[in-house]
C-alpha positions, 0 to 999 in steps of 0.5 A: 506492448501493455497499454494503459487506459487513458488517465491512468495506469491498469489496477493489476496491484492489489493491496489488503487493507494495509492500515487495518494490518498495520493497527494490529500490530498496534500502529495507529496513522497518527503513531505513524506520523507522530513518529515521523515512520509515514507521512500524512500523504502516504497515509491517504494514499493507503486510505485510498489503496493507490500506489505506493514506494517500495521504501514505504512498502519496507516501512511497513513490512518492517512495521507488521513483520511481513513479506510484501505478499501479505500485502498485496497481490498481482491479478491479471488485466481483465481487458487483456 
């Protein structure tokens, strides 16, 4: 049974830097939220590599032309 730490979730989703993959195919946060593709918040959680949906994940994918593996990775649980 996986345990997570207390306060949270174990970190084992990696993202790359989404909003620098994202500038250049030439979306800035402001296009993106201007053109209502992404929302102020789910840019933050992007600035601060926390989770986020697998809709917003599409969005982006669809955005850079990609596969979900170019942004991001699994690792293992060093503690397990």
């Amino acid at each position: 049974m996986l345990q997570f730490p207390e306060g949270g979730d174990a970190a084992v989703i990696v993202f790359v830097d989404i909003l620098e993959k994202l500038r250049e195919n030439g979306w800035s946060g402001y296009r993106l939220q201007k053109e209502g593709l992404i929302s102020n918040g789910t840019i933050i959680r992007l600035r601060k590599k926390m989770s986020i949906s697998t809709d917003t994940l599409d969005t982006i994918c669809r955005l850079c032309q990609c596969q979900p593996g170019e942004l991001l990775t699994w690792e293992p649980d060093p503690e397990e």
